[in-house]
NUKE-341786 format. One line per field, with one value per residue (C-alpha): residue number from 1; residue in one letter; x, y, z. Coordinates in nm, 4 decimals, always signed. Layout:
# residues N
zator	(NUM:...)
nufi	(a:...)
x	(X:...)
y	(Y:...)
z	(Z:...)
//
This chain:
# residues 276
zator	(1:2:3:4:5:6:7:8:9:10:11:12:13:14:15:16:17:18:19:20:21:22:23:24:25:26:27:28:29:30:31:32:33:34:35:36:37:38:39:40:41:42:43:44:45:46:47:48:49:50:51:52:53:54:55:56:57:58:59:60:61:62:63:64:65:66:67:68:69:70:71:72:73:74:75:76:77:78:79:80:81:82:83:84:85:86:87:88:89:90:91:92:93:94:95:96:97:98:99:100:101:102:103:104:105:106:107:108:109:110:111:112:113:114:115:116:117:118:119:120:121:122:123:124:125:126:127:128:129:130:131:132:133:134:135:136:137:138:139:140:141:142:143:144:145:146:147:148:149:150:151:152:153:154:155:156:157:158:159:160:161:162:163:164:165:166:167:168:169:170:171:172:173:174:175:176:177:178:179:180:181:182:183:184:185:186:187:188:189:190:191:192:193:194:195:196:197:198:199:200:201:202:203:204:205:206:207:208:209:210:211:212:213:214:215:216:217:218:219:220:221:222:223:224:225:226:227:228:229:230:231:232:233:234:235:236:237:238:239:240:241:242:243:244:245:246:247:248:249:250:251:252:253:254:255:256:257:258:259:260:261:262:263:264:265:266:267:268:269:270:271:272:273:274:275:276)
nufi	(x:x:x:x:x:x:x:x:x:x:x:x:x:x:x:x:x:x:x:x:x:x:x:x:x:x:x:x:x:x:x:x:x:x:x:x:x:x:x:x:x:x:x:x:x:x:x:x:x:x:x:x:x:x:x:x:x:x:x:x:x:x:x:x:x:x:x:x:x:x:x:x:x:x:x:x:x:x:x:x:x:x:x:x:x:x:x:x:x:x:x:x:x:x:x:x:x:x:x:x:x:x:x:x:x:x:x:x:x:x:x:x:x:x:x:x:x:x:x:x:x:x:x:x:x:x:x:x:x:x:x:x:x:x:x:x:x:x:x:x:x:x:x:x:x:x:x:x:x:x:x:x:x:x:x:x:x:x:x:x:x:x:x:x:x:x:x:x:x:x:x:x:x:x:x:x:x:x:x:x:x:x:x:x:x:x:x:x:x:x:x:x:x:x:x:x:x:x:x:x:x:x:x:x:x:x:x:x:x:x:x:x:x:x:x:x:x:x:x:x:x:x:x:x:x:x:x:x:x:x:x:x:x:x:x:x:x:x:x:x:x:x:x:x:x:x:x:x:x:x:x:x:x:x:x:x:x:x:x:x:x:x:x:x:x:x:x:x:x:x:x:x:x:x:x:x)
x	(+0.0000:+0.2829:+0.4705:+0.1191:+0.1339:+0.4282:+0.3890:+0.0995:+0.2604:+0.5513:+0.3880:+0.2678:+0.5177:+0.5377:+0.2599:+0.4264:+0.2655:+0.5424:+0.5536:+0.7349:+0.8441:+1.0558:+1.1833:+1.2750:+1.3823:+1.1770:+1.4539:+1.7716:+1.5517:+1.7201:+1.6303:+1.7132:+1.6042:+1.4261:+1.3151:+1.1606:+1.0825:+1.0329:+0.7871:+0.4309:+0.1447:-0.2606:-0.2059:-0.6173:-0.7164:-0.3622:-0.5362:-0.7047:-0.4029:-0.4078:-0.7727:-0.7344:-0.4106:-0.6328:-0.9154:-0.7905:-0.5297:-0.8466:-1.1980:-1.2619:-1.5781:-1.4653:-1.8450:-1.9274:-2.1304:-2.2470:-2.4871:-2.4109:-2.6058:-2.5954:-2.3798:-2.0879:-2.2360:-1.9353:-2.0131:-1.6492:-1.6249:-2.0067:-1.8825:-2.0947:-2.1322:-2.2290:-2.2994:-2.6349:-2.7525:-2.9370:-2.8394:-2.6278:-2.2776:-2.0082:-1.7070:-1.5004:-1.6823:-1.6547:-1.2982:-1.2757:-1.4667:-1.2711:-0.9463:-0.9899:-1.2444:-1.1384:-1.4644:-1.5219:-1.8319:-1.7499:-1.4106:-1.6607:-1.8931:-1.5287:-1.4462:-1.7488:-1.7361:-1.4572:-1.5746:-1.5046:-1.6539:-1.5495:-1.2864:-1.1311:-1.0593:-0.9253:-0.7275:-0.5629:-0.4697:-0.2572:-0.1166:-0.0235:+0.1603:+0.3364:+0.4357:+0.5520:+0.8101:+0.5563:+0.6282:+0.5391:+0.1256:-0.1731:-0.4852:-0.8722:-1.0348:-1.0608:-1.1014:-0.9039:-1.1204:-0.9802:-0.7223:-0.6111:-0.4839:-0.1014:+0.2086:+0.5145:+0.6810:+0.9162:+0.6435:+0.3882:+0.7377:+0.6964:+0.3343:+0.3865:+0.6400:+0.4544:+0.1462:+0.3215:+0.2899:-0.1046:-0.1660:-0.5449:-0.4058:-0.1755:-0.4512:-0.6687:-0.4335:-0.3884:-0.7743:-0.8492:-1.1850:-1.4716:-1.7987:-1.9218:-2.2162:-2.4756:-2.7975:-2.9129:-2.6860:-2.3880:-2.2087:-1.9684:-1.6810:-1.2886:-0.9137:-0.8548:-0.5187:-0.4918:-0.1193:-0.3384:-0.6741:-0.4807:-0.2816:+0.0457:+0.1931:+0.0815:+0.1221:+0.2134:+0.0865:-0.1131:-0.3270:-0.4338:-0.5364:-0.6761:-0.8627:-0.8085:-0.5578:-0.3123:-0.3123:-0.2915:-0.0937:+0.0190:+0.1765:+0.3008:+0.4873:+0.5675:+0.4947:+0.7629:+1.1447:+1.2917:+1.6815:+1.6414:+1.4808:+1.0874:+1.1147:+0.8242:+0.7265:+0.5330:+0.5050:+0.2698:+0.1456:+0.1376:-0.0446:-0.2589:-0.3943:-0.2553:+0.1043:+0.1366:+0.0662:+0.3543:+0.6045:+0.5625:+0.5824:+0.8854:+1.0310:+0.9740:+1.1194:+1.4328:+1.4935:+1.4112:+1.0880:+0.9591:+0.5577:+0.3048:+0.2046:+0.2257:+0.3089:+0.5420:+0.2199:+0.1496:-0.1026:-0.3213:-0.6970:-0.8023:-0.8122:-1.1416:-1.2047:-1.3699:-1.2672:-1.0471)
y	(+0.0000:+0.2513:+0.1771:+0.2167:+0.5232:+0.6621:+0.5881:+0.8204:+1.0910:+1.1020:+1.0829:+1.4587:+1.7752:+1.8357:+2.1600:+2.4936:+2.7663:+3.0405:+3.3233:+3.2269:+3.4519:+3.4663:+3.8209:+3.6631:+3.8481:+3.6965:+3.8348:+3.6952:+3.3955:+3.4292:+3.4215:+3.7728:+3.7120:+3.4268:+3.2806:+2.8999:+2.9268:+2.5835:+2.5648:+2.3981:+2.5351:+2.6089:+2.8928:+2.9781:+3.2306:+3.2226:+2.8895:+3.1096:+3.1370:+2.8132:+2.7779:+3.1210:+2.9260:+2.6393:+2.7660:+2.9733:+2.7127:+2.4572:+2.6412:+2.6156:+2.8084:+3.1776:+3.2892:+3.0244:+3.1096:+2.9874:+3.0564:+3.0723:+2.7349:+2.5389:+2.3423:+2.6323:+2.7317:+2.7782:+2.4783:+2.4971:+2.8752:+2.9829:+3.2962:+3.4881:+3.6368:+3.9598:+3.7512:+3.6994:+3.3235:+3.1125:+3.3991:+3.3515:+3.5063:+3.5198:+3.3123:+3.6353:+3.8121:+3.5195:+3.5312:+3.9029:+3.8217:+3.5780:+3.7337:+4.1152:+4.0220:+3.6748:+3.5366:+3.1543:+3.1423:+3.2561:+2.9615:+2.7204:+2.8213:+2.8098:+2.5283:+2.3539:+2.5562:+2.4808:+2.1335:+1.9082:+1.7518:+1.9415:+1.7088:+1.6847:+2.0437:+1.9895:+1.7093:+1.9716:+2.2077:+1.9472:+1.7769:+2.1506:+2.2284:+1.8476:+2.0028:+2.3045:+2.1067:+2.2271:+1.9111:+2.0540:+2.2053:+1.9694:+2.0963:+2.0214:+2.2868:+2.5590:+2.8450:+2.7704:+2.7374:+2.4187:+2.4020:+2.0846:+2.3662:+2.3240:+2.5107:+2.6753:+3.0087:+2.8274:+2.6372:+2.9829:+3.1554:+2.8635:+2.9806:+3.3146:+3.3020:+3.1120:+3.3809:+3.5752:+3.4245:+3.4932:+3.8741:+3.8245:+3.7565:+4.0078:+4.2461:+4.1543:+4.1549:+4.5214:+4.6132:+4.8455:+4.7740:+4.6211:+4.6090:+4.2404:+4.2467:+3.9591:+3.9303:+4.2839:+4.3652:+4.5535:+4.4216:+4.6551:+4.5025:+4.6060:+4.4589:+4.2456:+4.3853:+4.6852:+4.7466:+4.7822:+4.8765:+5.1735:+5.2752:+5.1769:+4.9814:+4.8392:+4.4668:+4.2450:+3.9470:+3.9626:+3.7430:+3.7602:+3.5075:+3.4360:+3.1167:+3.1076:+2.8170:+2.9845:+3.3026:+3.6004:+3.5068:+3.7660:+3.6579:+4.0181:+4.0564:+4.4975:+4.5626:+4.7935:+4.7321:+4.7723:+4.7847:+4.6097:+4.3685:+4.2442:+4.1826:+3.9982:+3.9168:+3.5863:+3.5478:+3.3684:+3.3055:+3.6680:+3.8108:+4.1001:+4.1650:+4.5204:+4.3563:+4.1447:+4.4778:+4.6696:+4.3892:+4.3660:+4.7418:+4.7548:+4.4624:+4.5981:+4.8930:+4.7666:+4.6330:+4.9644:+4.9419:+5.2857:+5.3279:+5.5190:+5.6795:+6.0575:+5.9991:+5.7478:+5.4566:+5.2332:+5.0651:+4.9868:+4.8949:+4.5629:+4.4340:+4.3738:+3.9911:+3.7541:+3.4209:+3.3862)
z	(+0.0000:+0.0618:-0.2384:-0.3852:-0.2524:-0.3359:-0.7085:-0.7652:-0.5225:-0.8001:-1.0432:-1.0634:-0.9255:-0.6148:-0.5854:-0.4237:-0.2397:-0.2843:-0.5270:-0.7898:-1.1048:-1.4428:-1.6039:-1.9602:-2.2567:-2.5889:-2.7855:-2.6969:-2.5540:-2.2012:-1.8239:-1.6691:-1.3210:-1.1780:-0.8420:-0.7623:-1.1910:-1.1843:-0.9320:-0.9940:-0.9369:-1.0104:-1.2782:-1.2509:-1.6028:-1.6991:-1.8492:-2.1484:-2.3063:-2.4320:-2.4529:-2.7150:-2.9433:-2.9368:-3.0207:-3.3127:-3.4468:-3.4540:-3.5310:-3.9042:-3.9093:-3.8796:-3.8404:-3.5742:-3.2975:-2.9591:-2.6512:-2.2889:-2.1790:-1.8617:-1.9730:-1.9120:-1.5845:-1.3434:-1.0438:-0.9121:-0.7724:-0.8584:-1.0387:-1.2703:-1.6286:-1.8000:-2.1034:-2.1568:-2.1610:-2.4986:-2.6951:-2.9829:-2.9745:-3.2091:-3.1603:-3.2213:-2.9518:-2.7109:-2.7705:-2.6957:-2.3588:-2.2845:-2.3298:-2.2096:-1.9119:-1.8244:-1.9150:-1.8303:-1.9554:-2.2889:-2.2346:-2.1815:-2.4486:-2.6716:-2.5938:-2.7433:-3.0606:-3.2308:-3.4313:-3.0979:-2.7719:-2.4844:-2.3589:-2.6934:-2.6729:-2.3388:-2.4569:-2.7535:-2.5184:-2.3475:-2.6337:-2.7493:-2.3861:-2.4975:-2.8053:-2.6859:-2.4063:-2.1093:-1.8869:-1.5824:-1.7233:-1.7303:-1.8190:-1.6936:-1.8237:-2.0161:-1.8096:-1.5064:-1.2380:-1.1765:-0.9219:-1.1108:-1.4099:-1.3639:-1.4748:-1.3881:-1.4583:-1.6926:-1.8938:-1.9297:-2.0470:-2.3478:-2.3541:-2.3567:-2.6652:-2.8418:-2.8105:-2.9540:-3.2822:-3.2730:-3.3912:-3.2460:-2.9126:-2.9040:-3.0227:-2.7419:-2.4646:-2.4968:-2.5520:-2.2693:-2.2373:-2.5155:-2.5921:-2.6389:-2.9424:-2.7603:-2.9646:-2.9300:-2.6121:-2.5943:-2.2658:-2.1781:-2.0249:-1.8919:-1.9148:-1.5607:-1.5701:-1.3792:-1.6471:-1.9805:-1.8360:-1.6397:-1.9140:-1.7741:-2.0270:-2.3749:-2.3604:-2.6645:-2.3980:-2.0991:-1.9028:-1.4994:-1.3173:-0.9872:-0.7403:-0.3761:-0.4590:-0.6869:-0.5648:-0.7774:-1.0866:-1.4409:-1.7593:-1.9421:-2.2601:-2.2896:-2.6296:-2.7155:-2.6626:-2.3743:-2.4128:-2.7942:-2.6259:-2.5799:-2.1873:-1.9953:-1.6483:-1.5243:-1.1599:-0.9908:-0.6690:-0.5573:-0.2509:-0.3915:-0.7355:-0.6450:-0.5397:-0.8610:-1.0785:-0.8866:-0.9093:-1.2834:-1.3597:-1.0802:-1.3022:-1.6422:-1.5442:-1.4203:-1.7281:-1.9732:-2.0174:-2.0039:-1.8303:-1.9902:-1.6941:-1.6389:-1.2833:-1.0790:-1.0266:-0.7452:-0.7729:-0.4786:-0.5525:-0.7227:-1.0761:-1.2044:-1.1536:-0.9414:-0.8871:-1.1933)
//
């Protein structure tokens, strides 16, 4: 029984509960600064990266649509949408809900649109983290509510670069705020990061996340060169939404990335997002 035991205990990573984080620079494809990079650990939203490169790389049907139906309703943290529900939506809308407000409706709702069952897409976005050398990321679902949505620093820097790639994600990451089109709705809805929604920086990448269980988690790519160099920031695990905003602008700008902001910023209020 304990060698029983100790066979399943190894055979995931070992979870952590520190902050971790990774400054990387995309173009000389080097670590800057790191700390515990390799640390594993529930990524939460960050997910919807991979649910967006998945989604795009595998949807035939550019004018596909879907409705919000029970079938997406969020029974893990009982969070909410501003989407409405049985309504047809573009895909391309979803997309933009999921993306700039962290959406998991509009994941879920994605992840059945794309010519697959629901656990096929899940089962593309983990052959794609195979593919892309993320050993340490499993996947459950496709908007990260999941605590069993796994990753390190090191793996969502793979992520992150490979984003890049994607000119719709790119575009979307640094979308301030966006009206969703839903039937004959126009839901009005902001960035979760406090970076692009505040003006502070554009990003090339960006994604928040955040569940009691991983804590408050950012993957940022500065869209403009810092140095000659693209420079990004993924930590995870951090203590405040307002904490992970300040460590990323404190990082980007000890590496030349100039702010936006008129003013020397500190942020200290809350990024718009509930349990995601």
């Amino acid at each position: 029984m304990f060698k029983k035991f100790l066979s399943v205990f190894f055979l995931f990573p070992t979870l952590s509960i520190a902050q971790s984080y990774v400054v990387y620079d995309f173009t000389h494809d080097k670590i800057l600064e790191s700390r515990s990079a390799n640390n594993v650990q529930p990524i939460a939203s960050v997910t919807k990266l991979m649910t967006a490169n998945v989604f795009l790389e595998n949807n035939k049907n550019k004018n596909c649509s879907a409705s919000i139906s029970d079938e997406d309703f969020d029974y893990i943290k009982g969070t909410g949408t501003k989407l409405p529900k049985y309504t047809p939506i573009a895909c391309s809308e979803l997309l933009k809900a999921m993306l700039v407000h962290s959406d998991n409706y509009a994941a879920h709702a994605l992840s059945r649109s794309a010519g697959m069952s629901r656990s096929q897409f899940i089962q593309k976005m983990n052959q794609k983290a195979q593919q892309l050398g993320m050993r340490s990321t499993r996947f459950s679902d496709s908007s990260g509510l999941s605590s069993a949505n796994i990753s390190s620093a090191m793996d969502l820097v793979k992520l992150a670069k490979y984003s890049l790639n994607n000119a719709k994600i790119q575009e979307l990451s640094n979308t301030k705020a966006a009206y969703i089109r839903a039937g004959k709705r126009n839901v009005f809805m902001q960035n979760t990061s406090a970076l692009v929604r505040e003006e502070i920086f554009d990003a090339a990448i960006n994604k928040t996340g955040y569940i009691r269980e991983s804590g408050y988690n950012l993957v940022f790519i500065n869209k403009h060169q810092c140095n000659n160099a693209t420079i990004g920031v993924i930590s995870l695990n951090n203590n405040s939404s307002a904490f992970r905003s300040n460590f990323t602008k404190n990082k980007l700008e000890q590496y030349g990335c100039a702010s936006l902001a008129k003013d020397d910023f500190e942020y200290d209020g809350y990024d718009q997002e509930e349990d995601i």
